[in-house]
C-alpha positions, 0 to 999 in steps of 0.5 A: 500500500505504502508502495503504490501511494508513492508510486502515484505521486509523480501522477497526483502532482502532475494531475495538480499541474493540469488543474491549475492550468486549466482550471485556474486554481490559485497555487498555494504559496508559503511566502507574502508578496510585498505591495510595490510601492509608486515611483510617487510614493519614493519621490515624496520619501526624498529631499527636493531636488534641484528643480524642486529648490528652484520653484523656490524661488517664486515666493521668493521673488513674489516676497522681494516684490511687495517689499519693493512695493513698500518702499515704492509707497513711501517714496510716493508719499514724499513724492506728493507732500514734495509736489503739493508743497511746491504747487500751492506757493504764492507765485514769484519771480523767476530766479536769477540764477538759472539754474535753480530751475532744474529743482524748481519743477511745479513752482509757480512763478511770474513773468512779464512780456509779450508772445512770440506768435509767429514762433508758435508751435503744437505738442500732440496729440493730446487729451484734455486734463481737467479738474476731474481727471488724473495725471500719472507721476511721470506725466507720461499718459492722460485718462480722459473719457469725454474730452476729444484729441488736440494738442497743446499750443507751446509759444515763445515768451520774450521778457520785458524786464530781462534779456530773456525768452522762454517757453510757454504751454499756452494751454490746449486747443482741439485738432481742428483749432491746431493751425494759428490761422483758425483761432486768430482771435485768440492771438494776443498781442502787446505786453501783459503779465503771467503765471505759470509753473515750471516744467522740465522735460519729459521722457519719451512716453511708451508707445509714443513715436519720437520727436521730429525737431526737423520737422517741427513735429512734437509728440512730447515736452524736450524742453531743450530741443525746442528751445534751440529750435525757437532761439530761447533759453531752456525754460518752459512754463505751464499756463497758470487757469488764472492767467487763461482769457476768453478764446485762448487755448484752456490753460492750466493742463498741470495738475498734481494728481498724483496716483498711489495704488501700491497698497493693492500691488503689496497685497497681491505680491505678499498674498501670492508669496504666502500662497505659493510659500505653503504649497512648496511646503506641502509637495517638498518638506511635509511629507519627508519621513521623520527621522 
């Protein structure tokens, strides 16, 4: 008996095999099989690497940027306390040394003589700036909504007192009033007095095509070049409102507006340096293992 039992192994096993094969049995096993772990689940056991550091550097720089705002705010505080101080004196007369001029821009000052007509010249186009709308802090755009495009009318100014011809932004004039011989009335002859405030020149706004001396074509305030163009001293002033008469060009096309949202750009920068902070975090430092 003993003798036939194992004589029938060799059968029984390969019996087994047959069912297995055909029938799908599971075949026992003495041993567990590990669960494979995801390529995820090892990344997320290792320190960051090079470029997980680099996208450090988004809250970084997000974190540089509103602090960049701060101090973009307070310079424009002292901006406008610096402007509005110098705005709202009581106009004087114009320095004797000149070069006092170039630390002189939004004083108002006074002066005596009579225009240069036949010198007078446009800068345009440009909106019109009124008392209700805003001018940026390096005056380089208008925001108007209703006012339609002209150009302000620049006209040499001889002094009767000095030796002396400088340049005056008479005020603005719409496009079809840009030729002198269609506001004749407004041409005003023999000697008076007016008050105006310094300016000095302007950068070359974004966008706007440079100016054509040669031509006589300007698209923004040079004040040196257009004094050599017109034989006067490197001195412009902005028509004081007060100073305007019936049927001239709208004078007082400077105001001190000056814009200040820097408090909204430092809350943007911090709040997306947070944001992008924590979630570095999160994908690289919380979930290293413990040591």
């Amino acid at each position: 008996m003993n003798f036939s039992c194992s004589f029938l192994k060799p059968f029984d096993y390969c019996r087994y095999k047959v069912i297995v094969r055909y029938k799908k049995i599971p075949r026992p096993t003495s041993f567990i099989v590990e669960r494979k772990r995801s390529k995820s689940e090892d990344m997320n056991d290792t320190p960051p690497t090079f470029f997980g550091y680099s996208l450090l550097a988004i809250p970084i720089l997000t974190f540089c940027l509103g602090t960049w705002q701060v101090r973009r705010r307070k310079w424009k505080f002292s901006l406008m306390e610096e402007v509005n101080s110098k705005f709202y004196l009581e106009p004087s007369d114009l320095p004797t040394d000149l070069i006092k001029l170039k630390d002189m821009e939004y004083v108002p000052i006074k002066v005596k003589g009579r225009y240069l007509h036949e010198k007078e010249f446009t800068v345009g186009p440009r909106s019109l700036i009124s008392d209700n709308m805003e001018l940026n802090e390096k005056n380089k755009s208008i925001i108007s909504s209703s006012a339609g495009r002209g150009y302000n009318v620049i006209c040499p100014f001889k002094l009767e007192d000095k030796d002396l011809t400088i340049l005056v932004n008479r005020g603005w004039v719409p496009g079809q009033y840009r030729d002198a011989t269609k506001r004749l009335l407004g041409q005003i002859e023999g000697v008076h007095e007016i008050t105006g405030v310094i300016r000095l020149s302007e950068k070359r706004p974004t966008f706007v095509p440079k100016n054509k001396p040669k031509e006589n074509i300007w698209y923004y305030r040079n004040v040196e070049e257009m004094a050599e163009l017109t034989d006067a001293h490197p001195i412009f002033i902005d028509l004081a409102a007060s100073s305007r008469k019936p049927g001239t060009p709208i004078s007082g096309q400077t105001k001190v507006s000056l814009r200040n949202e820097h408090f909204s750009y430092i809350l943007t920068w911090y709040s997306l340096s947070i944001m992008t902070g924590y979630l570095w975090y999160r994908q690289f430092i919380q979930k290293l293992p413990l040591l």
